[in-house]
C-alpha positions as a Markdown table, in Angstrom:
| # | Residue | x | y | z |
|---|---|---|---|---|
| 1 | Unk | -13.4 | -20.3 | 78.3 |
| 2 | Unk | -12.2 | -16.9 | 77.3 |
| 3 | Unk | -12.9 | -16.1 | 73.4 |
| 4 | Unk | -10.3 | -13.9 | 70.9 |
| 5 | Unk | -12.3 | -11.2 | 69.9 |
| 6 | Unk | -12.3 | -11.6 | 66.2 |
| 7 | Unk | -10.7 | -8.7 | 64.1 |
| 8 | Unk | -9.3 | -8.3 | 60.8 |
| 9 | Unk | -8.2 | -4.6 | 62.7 |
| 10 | Unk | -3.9 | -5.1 | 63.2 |
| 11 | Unk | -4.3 | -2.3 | 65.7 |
| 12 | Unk | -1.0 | -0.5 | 66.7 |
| 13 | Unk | 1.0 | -2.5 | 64.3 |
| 14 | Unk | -0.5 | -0.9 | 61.0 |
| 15 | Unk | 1.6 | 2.4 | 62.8 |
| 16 | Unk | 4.2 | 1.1 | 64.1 |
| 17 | Unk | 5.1 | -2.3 | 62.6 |
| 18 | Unk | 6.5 | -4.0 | 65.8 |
| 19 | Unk | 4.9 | -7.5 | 65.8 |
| 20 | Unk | 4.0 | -7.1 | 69.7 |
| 21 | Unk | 1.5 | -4.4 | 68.1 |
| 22 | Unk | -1.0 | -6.4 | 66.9 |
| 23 | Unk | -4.2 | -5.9 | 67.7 |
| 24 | Unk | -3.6 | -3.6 | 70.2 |
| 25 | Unk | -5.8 | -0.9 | 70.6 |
| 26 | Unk | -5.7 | 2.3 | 72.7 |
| 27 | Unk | -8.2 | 1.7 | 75.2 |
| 28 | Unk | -10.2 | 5.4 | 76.5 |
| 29 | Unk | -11.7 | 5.7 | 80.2 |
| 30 | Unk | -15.3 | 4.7 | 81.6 |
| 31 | Unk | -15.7 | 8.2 | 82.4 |
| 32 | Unk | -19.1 | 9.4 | 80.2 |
| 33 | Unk | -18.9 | 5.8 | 78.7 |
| 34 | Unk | -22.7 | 5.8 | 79.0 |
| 35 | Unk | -22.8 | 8.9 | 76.6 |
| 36 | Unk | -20.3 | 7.8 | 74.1 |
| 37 | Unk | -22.2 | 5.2 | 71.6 |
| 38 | Unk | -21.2 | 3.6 | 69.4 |
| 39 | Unk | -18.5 | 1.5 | 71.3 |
| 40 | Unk | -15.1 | -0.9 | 70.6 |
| 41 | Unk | -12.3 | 0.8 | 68.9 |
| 42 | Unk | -14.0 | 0.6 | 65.3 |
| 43 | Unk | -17.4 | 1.6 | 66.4 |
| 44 | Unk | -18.7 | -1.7 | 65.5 |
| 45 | Unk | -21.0 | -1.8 | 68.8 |
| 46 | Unk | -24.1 | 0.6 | 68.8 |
| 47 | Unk | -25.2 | -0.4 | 72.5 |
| 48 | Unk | -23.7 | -0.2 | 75.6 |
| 49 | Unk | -25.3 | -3.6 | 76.3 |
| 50 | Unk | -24.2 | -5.4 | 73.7 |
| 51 | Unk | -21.0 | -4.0 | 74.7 |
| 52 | Unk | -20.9 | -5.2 | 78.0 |
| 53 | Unk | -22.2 | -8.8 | 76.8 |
| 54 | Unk | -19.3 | -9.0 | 74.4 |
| 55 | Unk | -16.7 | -7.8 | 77.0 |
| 56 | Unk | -18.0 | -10.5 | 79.5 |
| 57 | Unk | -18.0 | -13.3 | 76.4 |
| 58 | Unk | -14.5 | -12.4 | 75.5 |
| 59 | Unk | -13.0 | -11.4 | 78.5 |
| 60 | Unk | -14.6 | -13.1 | 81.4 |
| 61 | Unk | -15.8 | -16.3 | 79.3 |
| 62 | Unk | -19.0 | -15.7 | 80.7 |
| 63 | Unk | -22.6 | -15.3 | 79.1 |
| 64 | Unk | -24.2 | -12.6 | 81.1 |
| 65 | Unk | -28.1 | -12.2 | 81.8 |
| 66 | Unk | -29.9 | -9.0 | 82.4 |
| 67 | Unk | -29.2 | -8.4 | 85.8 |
| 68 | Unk | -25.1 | -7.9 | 85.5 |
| 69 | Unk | -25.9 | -6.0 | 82.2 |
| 70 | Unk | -28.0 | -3.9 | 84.7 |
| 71 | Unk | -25.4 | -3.9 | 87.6 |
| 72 | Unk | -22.6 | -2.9 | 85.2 |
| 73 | Unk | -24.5 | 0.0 | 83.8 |
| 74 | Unk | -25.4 | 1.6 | 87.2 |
| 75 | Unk | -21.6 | 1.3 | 87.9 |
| 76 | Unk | -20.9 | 2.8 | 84.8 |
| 77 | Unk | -23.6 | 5.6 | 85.4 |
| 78 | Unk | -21.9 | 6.9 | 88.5 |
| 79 | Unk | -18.8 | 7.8 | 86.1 |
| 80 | Unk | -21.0 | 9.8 | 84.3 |
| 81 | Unk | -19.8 | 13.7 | 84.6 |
| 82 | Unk | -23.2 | 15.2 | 85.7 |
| 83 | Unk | -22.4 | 18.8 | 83.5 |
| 84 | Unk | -22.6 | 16.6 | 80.6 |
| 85 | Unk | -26.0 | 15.0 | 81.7 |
């Protein structure tokens, strides 16, 4: 079962006010995402794999054990622009 992903954030709707809004976030690309700690759209997250745990709890309904943490951090490695490394 998926989980909310507990906020007391309203997201969009503290700009805008449309009730659609809430708790909407922008959302940036994976590009450099393994250079860009902390993560979430407060900065609540300090690690990418705690990041990547939550995302599977919350959006997958999944716990996740080291070797998709692993797997999903290779992926994300490849999106990494090498003139940043």
């Amino acid at each position: 079962m998926v989980e909310p992903y507990e906020t007391a954030d309203m997201g969009r709707y503290e700009v805008t006010g449309i009730e659609s809004d809430k708790k909407v976030f922008k959302v940036p690309g994976l590009r450099n995402i393994t250079k860009t700690s902390p993560y979430f759209h407060d900065g609540s997250v300090e690690t990418l794999d705690e990041a990547i745990r939550l995302m599977a709890k919350h959006q997958l309904g999944r716990q996740v054990g080291e070797g998709f943490v692993k797997d999903v951090k290779l992926f994300f490695g490849a999106l990494t622009d090498k003139e940043r490394e």
